[in-house]
Every structure is written in C-alpha cells, then in structure tokens.
Steps between C-alpha positions, in 0.01 A plus 500: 500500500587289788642658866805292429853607416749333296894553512635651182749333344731762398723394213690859495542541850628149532748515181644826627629282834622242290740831226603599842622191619643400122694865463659410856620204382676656180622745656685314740643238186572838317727587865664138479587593130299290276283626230172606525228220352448605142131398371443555131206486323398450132188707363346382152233744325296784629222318721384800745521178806809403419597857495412555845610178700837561322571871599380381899732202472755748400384777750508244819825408363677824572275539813727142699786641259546221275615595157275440213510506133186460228562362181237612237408316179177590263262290418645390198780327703638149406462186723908475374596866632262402828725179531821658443438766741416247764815324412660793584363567832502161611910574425544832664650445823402910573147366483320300815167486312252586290147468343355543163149671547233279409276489263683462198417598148266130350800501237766354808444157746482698811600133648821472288587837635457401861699182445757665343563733811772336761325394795785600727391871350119439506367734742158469329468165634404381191729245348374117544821436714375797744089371473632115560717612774242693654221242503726253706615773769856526360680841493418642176365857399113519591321725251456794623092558511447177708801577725383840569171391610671212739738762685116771508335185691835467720560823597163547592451217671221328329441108604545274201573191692195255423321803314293388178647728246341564132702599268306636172707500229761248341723739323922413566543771570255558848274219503669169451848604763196625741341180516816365531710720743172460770514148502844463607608420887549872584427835627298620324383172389347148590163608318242283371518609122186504230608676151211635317480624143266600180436126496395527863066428519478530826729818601242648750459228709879411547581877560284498809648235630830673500669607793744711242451596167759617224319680239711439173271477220573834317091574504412767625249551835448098454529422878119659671436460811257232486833287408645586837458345852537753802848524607731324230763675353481654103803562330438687183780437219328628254599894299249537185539832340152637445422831331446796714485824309477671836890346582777672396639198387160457322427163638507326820600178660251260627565172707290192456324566833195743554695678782230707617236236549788213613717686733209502780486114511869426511764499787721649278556610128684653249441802350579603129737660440706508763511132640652195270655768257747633731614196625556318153759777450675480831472084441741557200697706685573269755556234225772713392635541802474101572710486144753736578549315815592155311 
C-alpha cells in the first residue's frame, strides 16, 4: 500500500446536506400554504432489491417531509391494471410524481410502462421526452443515479473540465445519461467522453487513460488496480448482492471496483455502500421537489 491518501467520497454525508437543505425548503412552502410534494411509488412482486430501495425512498421521504404513498401489485399483475393505474396518477392533481420500481415481471414491456408515465410527473427521469431533453441541455428531470453522482463531483469540488472520463457501462438508466450529462458545456462537465461495455476488447488500456472513471457495469470487483492511473477519480455505481452468511442480512453489497486494492491509487473514490446509493435517493427527491415547483 502506497503512503498516499485519497479523499472519500462520502455519498451519506453529502445526501444528508442536500435532506437538510430540501426539508428547509418544504417547510417554508408548507408556511406559504401550499402542499407538501407528494411522491408515490408503485411496487410490483416480492424482489428482496426492490424491497429495499422502495422502503428508503419512502423513509427519506418523511425525513424532507414530503408525503408518500406505495402502491403494491403481485406478480401476477396485468400490463392493463399497470396502465390504468398510471392513468390515474398521471390525473391526480394530489400527486407531483412518481415511479414504478424497476424491474418488472418478463410478462409486462417495462418500456410501455415508462412511456405511459406523464413526463411532467416523471421524477425517474425515465420517459424519452425527459432522456431527449436531457441529452440537449434542456430542463427536463435527470435520472436520478447520474444526477447524484454530478452534484458528489460538485460539491466536492472535483475538476471535470477537460478530464477524460470512462464511463463503463451503457445501461439508460446510469451509463448512457453519464456519458451524456459530462459532455455537456457545464459544471460538472466539458469532459472528453469514451463509453465502454461487454463488447469493449480493449477495457484496460482505455481505463488507464482515464482521468475519471464511472464504474457501471453491475460486475462485481471488475475495476483492479492495474486498470487505474495514480490520481484519477473512481466512481463506483455498482450494488451486487453477494451472499454473506456472516451478514445479518445474509448477503452483502459489492461495487464493481476492488476498493481495497484501488482506493490507494486514486485521488478520490467511492465507497460501497455509502457513496452513489445515497445520493440516487436524495436525486429523486430533489426531482420531486423540481416537480412540485412547476
């Protein structure tokens, strides 16, 4: 291990600053007399994920006092009743936005679903209006994993300006808005962009050219330290649940980056948990706050 020291990028630390500053704000439209944002979310099946991100959504919720509702279905649920049930969110006027929980049961077009949703209400980020929107710099909702990880580089002052970032991963979810949200004219921003994949041959070589990585892949401990150059900056997206009979929770979660054997190379890194997590759920947050505002 190397004599050098590397800032922590503390997801948790950083999304508690941002519930503070989000319950201030509600609490002051609350004063003025308008209703607290209402985020509602729709829960299909039993998946022990799903399960999880759900009940936090709902948790951070009450934490910057929004309201929030779940809808459950099984997993025997209709693409109709889905539809319907969209319909009538997209109506409610008591509702500033929701998500449905992805995945989805192989029996429903998760992209129907996400169409379906009005992207006036689409604090996901999701919808094509939202992606288009976003890949051309116009207002829209920014899904949430890929905005968290802008404002962790912004509020802790990492240099992106003329940075070569890899992104690995080209999911819609993380790795294609990425890509796109660090080439635009901004701050963070103005990177030089390379996208790898599965299809990638020559992975290695471009990761150690990078001045920034975003580890999206979903594989877990794939970025090792002979993949990093001294200095650059490793953002780890990735939460694989791997058994652990010694957990409580009998498994544990493991990012795409060997932490122990990267962190000594970098400048500064993400741990998991504790670092993109967080601030995926405060993202939404402040997408529902952005919705209640319009």
């Amino acid at each position: 291990m190397s004599n050098h020291t590397y800032k922590l990028l503390d997801g948790k630390a950083t999304a508690e600053a941002i519930k503070l500053e989000i319950a201030a704000e509600v609490a002051a439209m609350v004063a003025e007399g308008k209703a607290a944002p209402h985020l509602v979310a729709i829960l299909v099946g039993h998946d022990g994920g799903s399960e999880t991100y759900v009940a936090s959504k709902m948790k951070t919720c009450q934490e910057v006092g929004f309201r929030s509702s779940l809808i459950r279905y099984e997993d025997n649920v209709t693409e109709a009743e889905l539809l319907a049930a969209i319909a009538r969110l997209n109506l409610d006027e008591d509702v500033t936005g929701f998500i449905i929980q992805l995945p989805l049961p192989k029996h429903i077009d998760e992209q129907k679903i996400i169409e379906a949703v009005d992207p006036r209400k689409d604090v996901d980020g999701f919808h094509p209006i939202n992606v288009g929107r976003m890949s051309i710099g116009l207002p829209c909702f920014v899904s949430a994993t890929p905005k968290g990880i802008l404002e962790l580089l912004k509020r802790n002052q990492i240099e992106t300006r003329g940075k070569h970032c890899v992104v690995l991963g080209r999911s819609n979810i993380v790795g294609k808005p990425m890509a796109q949200l660090l080439l635009h004219k901004a701050s963070p921003g103005d990177c030089t962009v390379t996208v790898c994949h599965s299809r990638t041959p020559n992975i290695k070589e471009l990761c150690l050219q990078a001045d920034i990585i975003v580890a999206a892949l979903g594989v877990p401990s794939f970025v090792k330290a002979d993949m990093v150059k001294p200095g650059a900056v490793v953002i780890d997206v990735g939460t694989t649940r791997i058994a652990d009979p010694t957990r409580k929770s009998g498994f544990r979660l493991s990012g795409d980056v060997c932490f122990d054997e990267v962190a000594p190379l970098t400048s500064a890194i993400t741990p998991v948990p504790g670092g993109v997590g967080p601030m995926t759920i405060v993202s939404l947050m402040l997408n529902t706050l952005q919705a209640a505002k319009q």
